[in-house]
mmCIF file of the C-alpha atoms, coordinates in Angstrom:
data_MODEL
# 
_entry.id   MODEL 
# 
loop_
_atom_site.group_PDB 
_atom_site.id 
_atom_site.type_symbol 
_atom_site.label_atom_id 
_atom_site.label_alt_id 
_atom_site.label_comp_id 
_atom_site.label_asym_id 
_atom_site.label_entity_id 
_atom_site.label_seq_id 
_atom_site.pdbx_PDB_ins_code 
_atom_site.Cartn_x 
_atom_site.Cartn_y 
_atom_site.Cartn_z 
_atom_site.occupancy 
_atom_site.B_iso_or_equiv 
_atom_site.pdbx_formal_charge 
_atom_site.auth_seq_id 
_atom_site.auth_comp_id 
_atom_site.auth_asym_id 
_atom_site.auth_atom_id 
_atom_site.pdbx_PDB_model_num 
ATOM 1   C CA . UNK A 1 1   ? -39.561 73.260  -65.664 1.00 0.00 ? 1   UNK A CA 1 
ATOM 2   C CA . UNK A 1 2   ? -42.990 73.009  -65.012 1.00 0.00 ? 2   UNK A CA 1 
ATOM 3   C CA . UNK A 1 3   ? -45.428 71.677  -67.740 1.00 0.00 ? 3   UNK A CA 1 
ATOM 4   C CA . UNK A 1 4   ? -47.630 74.183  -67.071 1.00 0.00 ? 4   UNK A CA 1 
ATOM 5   C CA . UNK A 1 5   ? -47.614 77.627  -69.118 1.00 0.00 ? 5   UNK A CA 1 
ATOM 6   C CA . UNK A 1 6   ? -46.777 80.781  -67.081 1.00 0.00 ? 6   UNK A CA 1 
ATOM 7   C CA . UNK A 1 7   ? -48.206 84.101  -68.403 1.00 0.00 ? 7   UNK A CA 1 
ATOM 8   C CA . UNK A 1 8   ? -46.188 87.461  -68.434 1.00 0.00 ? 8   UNK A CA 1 
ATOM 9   C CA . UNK A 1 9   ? -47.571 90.443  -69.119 1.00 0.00 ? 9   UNK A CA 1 
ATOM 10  C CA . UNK A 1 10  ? -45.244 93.214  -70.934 1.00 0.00 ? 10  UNK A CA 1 
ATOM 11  C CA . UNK A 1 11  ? -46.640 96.918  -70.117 1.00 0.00 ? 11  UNK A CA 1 
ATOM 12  C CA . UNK A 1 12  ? -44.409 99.268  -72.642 1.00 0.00 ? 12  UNK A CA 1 
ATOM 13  C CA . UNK A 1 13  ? -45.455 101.562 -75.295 1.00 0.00 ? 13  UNK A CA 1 
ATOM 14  C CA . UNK A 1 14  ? -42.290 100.511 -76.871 1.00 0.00 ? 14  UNK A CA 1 
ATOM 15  C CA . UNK A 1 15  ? -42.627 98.101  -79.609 1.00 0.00 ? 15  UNK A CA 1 
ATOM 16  C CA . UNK A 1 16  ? -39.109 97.265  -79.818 1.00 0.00 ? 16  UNK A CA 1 
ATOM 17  C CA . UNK A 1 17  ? -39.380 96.428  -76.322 1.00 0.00 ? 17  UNK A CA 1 
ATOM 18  C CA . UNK A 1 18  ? -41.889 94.186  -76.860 1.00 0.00 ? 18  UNK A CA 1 
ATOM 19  C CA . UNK A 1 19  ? -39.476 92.394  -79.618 1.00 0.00 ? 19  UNK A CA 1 
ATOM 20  C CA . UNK A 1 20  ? -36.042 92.277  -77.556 1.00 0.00 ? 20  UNK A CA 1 
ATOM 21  C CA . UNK A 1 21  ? -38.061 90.721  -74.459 1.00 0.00 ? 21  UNK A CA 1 
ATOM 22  C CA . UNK A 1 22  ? -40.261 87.895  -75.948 1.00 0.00 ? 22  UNK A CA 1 
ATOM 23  C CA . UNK A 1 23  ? -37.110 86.611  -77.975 1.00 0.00 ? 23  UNK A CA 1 
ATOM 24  C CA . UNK A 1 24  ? -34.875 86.943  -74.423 1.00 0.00 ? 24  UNK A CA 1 
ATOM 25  C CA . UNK A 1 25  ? -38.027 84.902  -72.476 1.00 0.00 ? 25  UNK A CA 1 
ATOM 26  C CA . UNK A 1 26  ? -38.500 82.600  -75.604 1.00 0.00 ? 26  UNK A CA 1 
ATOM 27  C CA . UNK A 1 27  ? -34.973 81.291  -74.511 1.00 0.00 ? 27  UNK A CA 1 
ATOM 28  C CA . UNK A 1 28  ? -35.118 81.183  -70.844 1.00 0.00 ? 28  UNK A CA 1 
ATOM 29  C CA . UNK A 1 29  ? -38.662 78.812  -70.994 1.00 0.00 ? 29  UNK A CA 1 
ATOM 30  C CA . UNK A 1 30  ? -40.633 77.508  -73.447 1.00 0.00 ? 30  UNK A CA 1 
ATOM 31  C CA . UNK A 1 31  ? -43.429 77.488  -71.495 1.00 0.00 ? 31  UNK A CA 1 
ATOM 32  C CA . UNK A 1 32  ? -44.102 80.920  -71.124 1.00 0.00 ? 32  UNK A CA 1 
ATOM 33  C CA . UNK A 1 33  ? -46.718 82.908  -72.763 1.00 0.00 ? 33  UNK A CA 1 
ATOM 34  C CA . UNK A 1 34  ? -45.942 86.840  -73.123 1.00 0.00 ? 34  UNK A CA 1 
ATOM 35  C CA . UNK A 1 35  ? -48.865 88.801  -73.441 1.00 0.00 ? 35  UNK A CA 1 
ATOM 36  C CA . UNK A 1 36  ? -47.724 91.993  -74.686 1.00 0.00 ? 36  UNK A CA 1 
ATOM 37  C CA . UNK A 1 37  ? -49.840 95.399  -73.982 1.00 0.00 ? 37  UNK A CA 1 
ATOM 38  C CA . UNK A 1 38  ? -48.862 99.036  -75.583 1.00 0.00 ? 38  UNK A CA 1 
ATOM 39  C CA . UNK A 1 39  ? -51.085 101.066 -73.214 1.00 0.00 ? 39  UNK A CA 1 
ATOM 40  C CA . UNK A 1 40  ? -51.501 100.302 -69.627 1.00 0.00 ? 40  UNK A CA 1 
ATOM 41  C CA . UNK A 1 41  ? -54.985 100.701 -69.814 1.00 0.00 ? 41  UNK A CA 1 
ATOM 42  C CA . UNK A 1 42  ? -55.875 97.882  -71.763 1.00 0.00 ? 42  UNK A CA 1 
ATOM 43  C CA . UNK A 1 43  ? -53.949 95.632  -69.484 1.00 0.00 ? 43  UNK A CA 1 
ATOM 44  C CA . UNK A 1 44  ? -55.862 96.523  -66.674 1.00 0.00 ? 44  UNK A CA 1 
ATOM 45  C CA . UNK A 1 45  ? -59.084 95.899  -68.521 1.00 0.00 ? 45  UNK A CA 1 
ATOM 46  C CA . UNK A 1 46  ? -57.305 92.410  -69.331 1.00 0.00 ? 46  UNK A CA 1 
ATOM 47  C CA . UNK A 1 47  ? -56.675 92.316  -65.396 1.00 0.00 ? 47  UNK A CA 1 
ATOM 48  C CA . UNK A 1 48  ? -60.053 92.858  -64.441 1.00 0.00 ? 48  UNK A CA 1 
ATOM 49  C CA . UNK A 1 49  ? -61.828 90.626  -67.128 1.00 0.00 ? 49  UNK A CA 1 
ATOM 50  C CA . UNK A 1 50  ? -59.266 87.149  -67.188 1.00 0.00 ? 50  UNK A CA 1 
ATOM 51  C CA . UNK A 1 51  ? -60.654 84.210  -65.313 1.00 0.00 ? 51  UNK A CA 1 
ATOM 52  C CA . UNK A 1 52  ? -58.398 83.246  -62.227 1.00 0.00 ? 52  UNK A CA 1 
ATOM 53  C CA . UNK A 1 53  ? -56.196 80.648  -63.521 1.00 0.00 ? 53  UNK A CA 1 
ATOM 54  C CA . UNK A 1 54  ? -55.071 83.458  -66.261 1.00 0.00 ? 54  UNK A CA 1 
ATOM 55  C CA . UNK A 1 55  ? -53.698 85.974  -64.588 1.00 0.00 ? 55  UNK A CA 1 
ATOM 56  C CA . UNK A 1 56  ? -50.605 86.772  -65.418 1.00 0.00 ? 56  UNK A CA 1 
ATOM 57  C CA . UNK A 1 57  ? -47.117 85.072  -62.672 1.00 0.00 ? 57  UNK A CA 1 
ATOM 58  C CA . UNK A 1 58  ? -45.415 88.380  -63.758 1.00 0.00 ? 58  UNK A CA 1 
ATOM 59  C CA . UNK A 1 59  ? -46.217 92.311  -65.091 1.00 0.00 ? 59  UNK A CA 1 
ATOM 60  C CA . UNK A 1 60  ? -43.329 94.293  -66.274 1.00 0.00 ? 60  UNK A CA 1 
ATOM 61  C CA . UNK A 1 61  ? -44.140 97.209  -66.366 1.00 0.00 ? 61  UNK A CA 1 
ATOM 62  C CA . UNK A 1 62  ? -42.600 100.357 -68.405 1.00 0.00 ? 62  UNK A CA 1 
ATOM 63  C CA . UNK A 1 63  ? -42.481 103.400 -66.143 1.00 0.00 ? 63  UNK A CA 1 
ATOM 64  C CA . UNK A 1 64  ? -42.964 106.190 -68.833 1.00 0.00 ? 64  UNK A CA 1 
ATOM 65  C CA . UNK A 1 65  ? -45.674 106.140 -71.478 1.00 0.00 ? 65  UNK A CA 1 
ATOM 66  C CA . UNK A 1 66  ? -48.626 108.488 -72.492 1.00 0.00 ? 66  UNK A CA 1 
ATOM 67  C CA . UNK A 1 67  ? -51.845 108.765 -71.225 1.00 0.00 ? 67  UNK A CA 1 
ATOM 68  C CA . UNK A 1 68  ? -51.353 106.235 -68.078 1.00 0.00 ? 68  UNK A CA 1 
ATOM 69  C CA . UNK A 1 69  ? -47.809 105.618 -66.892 1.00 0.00 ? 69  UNK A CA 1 
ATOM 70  C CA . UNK A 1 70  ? -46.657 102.763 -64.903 1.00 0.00 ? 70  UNK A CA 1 
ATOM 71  C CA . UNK A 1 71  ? -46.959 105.132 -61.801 1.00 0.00 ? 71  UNK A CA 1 
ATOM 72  C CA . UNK A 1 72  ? -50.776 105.631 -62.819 1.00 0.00 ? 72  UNK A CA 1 
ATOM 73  C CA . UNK A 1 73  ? -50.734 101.801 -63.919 1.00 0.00 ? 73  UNK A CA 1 
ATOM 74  C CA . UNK A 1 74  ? -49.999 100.905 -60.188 1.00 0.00 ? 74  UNK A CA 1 
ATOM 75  C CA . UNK A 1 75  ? -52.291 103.115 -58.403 1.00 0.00 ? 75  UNK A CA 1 
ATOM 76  C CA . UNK A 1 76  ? -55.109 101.776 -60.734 1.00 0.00 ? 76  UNK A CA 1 
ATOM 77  C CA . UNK A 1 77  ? -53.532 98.013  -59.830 1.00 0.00 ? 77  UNK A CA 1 
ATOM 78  C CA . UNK A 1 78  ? -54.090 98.764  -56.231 1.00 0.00 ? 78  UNK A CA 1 
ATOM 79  C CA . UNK A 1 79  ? -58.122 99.381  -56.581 1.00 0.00 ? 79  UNK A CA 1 
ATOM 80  C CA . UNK A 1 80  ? -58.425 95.749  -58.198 1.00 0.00 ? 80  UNK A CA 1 
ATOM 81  C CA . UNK A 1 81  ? -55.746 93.746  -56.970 1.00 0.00 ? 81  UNK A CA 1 
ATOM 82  C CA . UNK A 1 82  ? -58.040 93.001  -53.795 1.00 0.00 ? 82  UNK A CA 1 
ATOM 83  C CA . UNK A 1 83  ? -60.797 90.964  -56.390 1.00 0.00 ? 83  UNK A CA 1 
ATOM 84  C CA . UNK A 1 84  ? -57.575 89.127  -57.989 1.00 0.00 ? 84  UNK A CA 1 
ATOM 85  C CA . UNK A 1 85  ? -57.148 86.644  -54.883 1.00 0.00 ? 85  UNK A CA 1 
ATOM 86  C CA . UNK A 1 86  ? -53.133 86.902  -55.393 1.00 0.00 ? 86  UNK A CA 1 
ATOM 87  C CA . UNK A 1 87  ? -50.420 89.134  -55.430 1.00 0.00 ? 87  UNK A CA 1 
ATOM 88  C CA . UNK A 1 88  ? -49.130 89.434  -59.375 1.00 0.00 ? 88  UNK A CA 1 
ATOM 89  C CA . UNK A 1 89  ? -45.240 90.583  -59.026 1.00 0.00 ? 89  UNK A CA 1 
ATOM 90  C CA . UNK A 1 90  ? -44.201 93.546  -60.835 1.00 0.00 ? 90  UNK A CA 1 
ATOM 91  C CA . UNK A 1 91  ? -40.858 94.611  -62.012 1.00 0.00 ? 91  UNK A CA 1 
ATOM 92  C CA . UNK A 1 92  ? -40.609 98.203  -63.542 1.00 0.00 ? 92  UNK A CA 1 
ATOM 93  C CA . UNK A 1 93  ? -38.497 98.615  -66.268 1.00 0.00 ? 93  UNK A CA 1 
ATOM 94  C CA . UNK A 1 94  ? -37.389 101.948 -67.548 1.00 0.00 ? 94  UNK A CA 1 
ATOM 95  C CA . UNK A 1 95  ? -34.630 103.775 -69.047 1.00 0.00 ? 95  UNK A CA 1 
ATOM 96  C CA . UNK A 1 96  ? -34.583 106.659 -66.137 1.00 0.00 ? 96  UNK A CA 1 
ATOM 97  C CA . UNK A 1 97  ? -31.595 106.528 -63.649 1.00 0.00 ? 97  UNK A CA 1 
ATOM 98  C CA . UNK A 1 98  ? -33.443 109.400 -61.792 1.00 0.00 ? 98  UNK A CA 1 
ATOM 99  C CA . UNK A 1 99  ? -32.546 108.660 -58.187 1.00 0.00 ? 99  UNK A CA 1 
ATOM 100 C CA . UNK A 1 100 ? -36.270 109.859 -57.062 1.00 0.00 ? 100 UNK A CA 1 
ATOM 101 C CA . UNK A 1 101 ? -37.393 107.205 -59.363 1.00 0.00 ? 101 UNK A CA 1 
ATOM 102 C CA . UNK A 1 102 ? -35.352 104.757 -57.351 1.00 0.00 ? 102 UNK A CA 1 
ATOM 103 C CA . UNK A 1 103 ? -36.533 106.125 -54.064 1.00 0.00 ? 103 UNK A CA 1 
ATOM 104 C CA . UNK A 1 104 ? -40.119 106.105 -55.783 1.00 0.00 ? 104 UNK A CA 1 
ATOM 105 C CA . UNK A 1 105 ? -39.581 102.312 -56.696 1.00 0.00 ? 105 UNK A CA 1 
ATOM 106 C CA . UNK A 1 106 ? -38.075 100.922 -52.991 1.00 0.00 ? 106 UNK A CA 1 
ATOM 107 C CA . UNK A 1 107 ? -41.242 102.962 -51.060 1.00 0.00 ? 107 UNK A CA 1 
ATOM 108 C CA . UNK A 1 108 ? -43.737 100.950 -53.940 1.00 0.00 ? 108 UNK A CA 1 
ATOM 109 C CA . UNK A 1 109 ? -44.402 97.179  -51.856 1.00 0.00 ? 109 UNK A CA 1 
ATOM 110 C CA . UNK A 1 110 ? -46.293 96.269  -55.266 1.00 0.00 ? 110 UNK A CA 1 
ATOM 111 C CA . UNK A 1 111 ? -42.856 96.369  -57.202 1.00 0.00 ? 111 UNK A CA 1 
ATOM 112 C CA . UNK A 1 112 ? -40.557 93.634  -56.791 1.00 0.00 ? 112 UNK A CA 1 
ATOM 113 C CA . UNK A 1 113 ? -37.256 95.173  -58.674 1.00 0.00 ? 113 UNK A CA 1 
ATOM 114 C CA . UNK A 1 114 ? -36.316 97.984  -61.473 1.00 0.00 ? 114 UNK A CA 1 
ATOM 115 C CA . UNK A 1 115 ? -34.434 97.272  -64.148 1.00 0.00 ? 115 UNK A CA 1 
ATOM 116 C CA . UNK A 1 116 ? -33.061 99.694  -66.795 1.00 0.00 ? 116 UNK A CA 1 
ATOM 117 C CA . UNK A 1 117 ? -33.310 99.508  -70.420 1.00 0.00 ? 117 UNK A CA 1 
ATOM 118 C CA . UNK A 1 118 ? -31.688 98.109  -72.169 1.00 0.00 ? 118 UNK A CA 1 
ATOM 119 C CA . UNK A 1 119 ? -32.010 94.281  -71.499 1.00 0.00 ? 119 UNK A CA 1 
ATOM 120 C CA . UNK A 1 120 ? -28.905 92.468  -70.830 1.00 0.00 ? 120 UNK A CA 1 
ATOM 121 C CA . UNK A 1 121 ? -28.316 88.473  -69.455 1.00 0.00 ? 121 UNK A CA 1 
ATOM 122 C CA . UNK A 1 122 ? -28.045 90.031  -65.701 1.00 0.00 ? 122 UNK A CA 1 
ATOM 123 C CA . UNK A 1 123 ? -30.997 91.935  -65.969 1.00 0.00 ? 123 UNK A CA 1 
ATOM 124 C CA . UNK A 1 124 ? -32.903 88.901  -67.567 1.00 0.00 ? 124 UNK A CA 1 
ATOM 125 C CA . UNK A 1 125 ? -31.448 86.944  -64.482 1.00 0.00 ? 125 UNK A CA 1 
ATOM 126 C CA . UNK A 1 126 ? -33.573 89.295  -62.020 1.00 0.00 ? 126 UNK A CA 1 
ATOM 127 C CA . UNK A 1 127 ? -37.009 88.661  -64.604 1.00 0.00 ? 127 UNK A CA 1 
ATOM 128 C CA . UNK A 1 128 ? -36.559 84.866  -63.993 1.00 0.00 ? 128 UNK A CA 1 
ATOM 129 C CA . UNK A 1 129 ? -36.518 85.014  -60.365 1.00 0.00 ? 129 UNK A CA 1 
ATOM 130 C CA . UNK A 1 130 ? -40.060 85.958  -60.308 1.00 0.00 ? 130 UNK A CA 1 
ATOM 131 C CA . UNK A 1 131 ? -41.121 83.499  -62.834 1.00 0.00 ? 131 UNK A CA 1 
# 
């Protein structure tokens, strides 16, 4: 482990969500900081404003919520990911087995996995790769 804290951002309108993933992180590494964000707007204003050494190693990212969903969130990503000097991995996370989705996700270069609600040890396994 590195003595250094790693920040992971949690896009989900689900507050639950929020809940069931800090407490699985809180056991893989103590060193991680999990910044959690119920509209994907306001973690794209967070995006835009943090100071380099802040951004976040990891998004995940819910696919479906209101106003902007993680579809929207990406596009949006795209416009200032050139200003952020490194590529931030995203995993999607969603409760749709929709094969399009799936399609959707493997033809997206900015996603680095999907994983489907709900959150299980294997699934956490793929969320600690990219940490």
């Amino acid at each position: 482990m590195e003595d250094i804290n790693k920040i992971v951002y949690v896009v989900d309108d689900d507050e639950i969500f929020h809940f069931i993933i800090r407490k699985m992180l809180g056991q893989q590494d103590d060193n991680l900081i999990v910044t959690s964000f119920l509209c994907a707007e306001e973690a794209l204003e967070q995006l835009s404003a943090v100071p380099q050494p802040s951004l976040p190693s990891l998004i995940i990212l819910d696919m479906n919520m209101d106003r902007m969903n993680g579809w929207d969130f990406i596009e949006a990503y795209r416009s200032i990911q050139p200003s952020l000097h490194n590529n931030i991995p995203i995993i999607m996370c969603s409760s749709s087995v929709d094969v399009r989705d799936l399609q959707k996700v493997e033809k997206t270069p900015e996603l680095m996995a999907y994983i489907t609600k709900p959150l299980d040890k294997n699934k956490m396994k793929v969320i600690e790769e990219y940490l």
